[in-house]
Structures are given as structure tokens and as C-alpha cells.
C-alpha positions as a Python dict, from the first residue, in 0.01 Angstrom:
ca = {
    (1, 'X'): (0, 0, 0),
    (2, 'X'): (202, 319, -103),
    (3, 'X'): (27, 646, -58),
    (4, 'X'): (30, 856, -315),
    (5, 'X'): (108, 1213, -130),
    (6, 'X'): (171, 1537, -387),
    (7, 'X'): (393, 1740, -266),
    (8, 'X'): (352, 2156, -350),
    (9, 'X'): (139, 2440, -320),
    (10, 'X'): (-227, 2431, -415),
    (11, 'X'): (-407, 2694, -667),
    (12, 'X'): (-586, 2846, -378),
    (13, 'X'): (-245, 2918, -144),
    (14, 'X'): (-107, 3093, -462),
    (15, 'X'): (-383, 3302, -527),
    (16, 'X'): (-395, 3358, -172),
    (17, 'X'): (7, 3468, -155),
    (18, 'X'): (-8, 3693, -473),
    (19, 'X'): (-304, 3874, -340),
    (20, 'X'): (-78, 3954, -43),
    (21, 'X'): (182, 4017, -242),
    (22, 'X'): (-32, 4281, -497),
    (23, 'X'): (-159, 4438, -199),
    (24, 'X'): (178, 4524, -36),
    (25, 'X'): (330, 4648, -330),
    (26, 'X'): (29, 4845, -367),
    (27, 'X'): (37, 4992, -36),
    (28, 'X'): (464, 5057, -92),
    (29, 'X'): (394, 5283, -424),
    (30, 'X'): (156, 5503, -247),
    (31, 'X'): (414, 5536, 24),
    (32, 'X'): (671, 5632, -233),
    (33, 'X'): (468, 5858, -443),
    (34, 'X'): (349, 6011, -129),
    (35, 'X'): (675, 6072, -97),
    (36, 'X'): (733, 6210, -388),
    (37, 'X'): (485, 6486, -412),
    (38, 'X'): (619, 6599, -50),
    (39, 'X'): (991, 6649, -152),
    (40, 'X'): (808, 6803, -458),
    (41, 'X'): (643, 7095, -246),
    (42, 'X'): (889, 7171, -43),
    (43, 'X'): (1124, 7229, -328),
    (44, 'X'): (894, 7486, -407),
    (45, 'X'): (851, 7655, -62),
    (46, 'X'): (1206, 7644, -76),
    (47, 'X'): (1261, 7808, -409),
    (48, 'X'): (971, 8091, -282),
    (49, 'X'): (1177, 8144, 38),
    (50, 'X'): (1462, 8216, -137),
    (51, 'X'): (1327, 8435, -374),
    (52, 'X'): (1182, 8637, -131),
    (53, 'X'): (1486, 8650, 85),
    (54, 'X'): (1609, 8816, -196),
    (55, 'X'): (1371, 9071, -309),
    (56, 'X'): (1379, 9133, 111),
    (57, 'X'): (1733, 9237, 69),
    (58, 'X'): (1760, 9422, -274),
    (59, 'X'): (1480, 9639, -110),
    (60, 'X'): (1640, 9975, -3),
    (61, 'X'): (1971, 9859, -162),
    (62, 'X'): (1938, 9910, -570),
    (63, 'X'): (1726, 10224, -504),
    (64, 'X'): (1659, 10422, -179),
    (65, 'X'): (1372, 10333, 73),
    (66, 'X'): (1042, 10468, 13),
    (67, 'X'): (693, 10408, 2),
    (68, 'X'): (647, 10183, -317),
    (69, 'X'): (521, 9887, -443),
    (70, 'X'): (623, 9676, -693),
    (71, 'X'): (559, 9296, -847),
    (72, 'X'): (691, 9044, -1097),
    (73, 'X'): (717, 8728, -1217),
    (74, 'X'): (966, 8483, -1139),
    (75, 'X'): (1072, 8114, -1296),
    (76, 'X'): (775, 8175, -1515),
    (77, 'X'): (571, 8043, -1224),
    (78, 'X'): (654, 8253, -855),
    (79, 'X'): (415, 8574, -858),
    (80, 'X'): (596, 8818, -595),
    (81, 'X'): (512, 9145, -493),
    (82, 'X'): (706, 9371, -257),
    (83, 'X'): (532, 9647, -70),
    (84, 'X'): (696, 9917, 114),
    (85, 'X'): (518, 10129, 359),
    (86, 'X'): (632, 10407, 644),
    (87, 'X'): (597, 10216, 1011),
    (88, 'X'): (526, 10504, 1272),
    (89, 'X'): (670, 10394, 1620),
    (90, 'X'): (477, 10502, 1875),
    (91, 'X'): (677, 10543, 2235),
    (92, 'X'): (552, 10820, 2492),
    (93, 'X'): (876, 10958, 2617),
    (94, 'X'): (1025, 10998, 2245),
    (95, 'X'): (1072, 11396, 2149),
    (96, 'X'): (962, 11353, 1753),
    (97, 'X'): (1258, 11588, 1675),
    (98, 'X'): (1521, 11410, 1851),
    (99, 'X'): (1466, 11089, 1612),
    (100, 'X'): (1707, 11082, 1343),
    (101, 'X'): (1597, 10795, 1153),
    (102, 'X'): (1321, 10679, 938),
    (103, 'X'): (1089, 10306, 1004),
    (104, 'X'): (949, 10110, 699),
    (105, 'X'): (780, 9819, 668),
    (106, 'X'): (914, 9568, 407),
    (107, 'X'): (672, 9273, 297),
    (108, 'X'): (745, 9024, 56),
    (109, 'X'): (498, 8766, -96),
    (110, 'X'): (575, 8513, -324),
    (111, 'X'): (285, 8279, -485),
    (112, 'X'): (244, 8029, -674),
    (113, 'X'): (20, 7729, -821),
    (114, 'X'): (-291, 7587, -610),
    (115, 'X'): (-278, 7907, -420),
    (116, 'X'): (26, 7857, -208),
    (117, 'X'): (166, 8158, -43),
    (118, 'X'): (525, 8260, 139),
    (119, 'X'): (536, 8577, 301),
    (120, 'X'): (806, 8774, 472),
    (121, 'X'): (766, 9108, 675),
    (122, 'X'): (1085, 9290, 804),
    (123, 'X'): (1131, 9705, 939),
    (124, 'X'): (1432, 9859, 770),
    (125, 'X'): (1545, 10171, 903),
    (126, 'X'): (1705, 10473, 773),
    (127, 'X'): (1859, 10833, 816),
    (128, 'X'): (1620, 11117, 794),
    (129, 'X'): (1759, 11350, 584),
    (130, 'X'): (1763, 11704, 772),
}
């Protein structure tokens, strides 16, 4: 009497382990292209940070400090817009005539696709010419 035993996987255990197997590498791409479109928008935060950075410190530099506004286009794809406005500081034992320099605001906003915004706001000061 020999028994006749098969040795190997059935259909249904293989079905069974490339299900599995589909799912997980389902579940890894998503992972990855989640990934992906992160490192994506911070490049772009990035690349608005430094653009404003440096429209933040050409202001007052290339021309002299004064109420003005101004905007652009960057990359083809960064709207900016710098705004410069006087900043009155306000202090209650300050003689107005004894102040020998001048407060503006500086604020820089940079945006771009689906809305996304950066925005920088500084105070540069200045001599007051006498």
C-alpha cells in the first residue's frame, strides 16, 4: 500500500500569496509617491523662500527706501510682490525731533500654483535726511 502524497502548493495558497503580495506592493507605491509629491512641495517653498529673501534684501539697496510697491514674475511660475510702507513707532517719552531715523515696513509675498503663499515682513530703518 504506497500512498500517493503530492507534494507543492495548491491553486488556492497561490492566489492567496499573490493577493498579499499585490496588496503590499500596492500599499509601498503610495508610500513612495506620497513621498514624492512631499519632496516636490517643499522644493517649491524652498525656491519661494529664497526668492523672497532676496527681493527682502535688494529692497532699499538698488534704489533708496520709500513708500512703493512693486511685483513680478519669477521662474515663469513665482508671482511676488514687494510692498513698502512708512511704520510710525509710537513710544511716549520719544521727542519727535530728537529721532534721526526713518521706520518702513518691508513685505514680501511670493505665490504660486494651487494658491500657495510665502510671506516675509521685516522694518528697515534709515537716516532722515535734515
Amino acid at each position: 500500500m504506497k500512498a500517493n502524497k503530492q507534494r507543492g502548493f495548491s491553486l488556492l495558497e497561490i492566489l492567496i500569496a499573490f493577493s498579499i503580495l499585490a496588496l503590499s506592493l500596492g500599499i509601498l507605491l503610495k508610500i513612495f509617491s506620497a513621498g514624492v509629491n512631499t519632496a516636490g512641495v517643499a522644493e517649491e517653498y524652498t525656491a519661494a523662500v529664497q526668492i523672497a529673501e532676496s527681493l527682502m534684501a535688494q529692497t532699499g539697496v538698488e534704489a533708496p527706501l520709500q513708500p512703493s510697491e512693486a511685483t513680478g514674475l519669477e521662474n515663469n511660475k513665482y508671482h511676488w510682490r514687494v510692498s513698502v510702507s512708512p511704520f510710525q513707532l509710537t513710544a511716549q517719552n520719544l521727542d519727535a525731533a530728537s529721532i534721526t531715523a526713518e521706520l518702513f515696513k518691508v513685505k514680501v509675498s511670493v505665490n504660486w500654483s494651487d494658491g500657495r503663499q510665502v510671506e516675509l515682513i521685516t522694518l528697515k530703518l534709515i537716516n532722515k535726511t535734515l
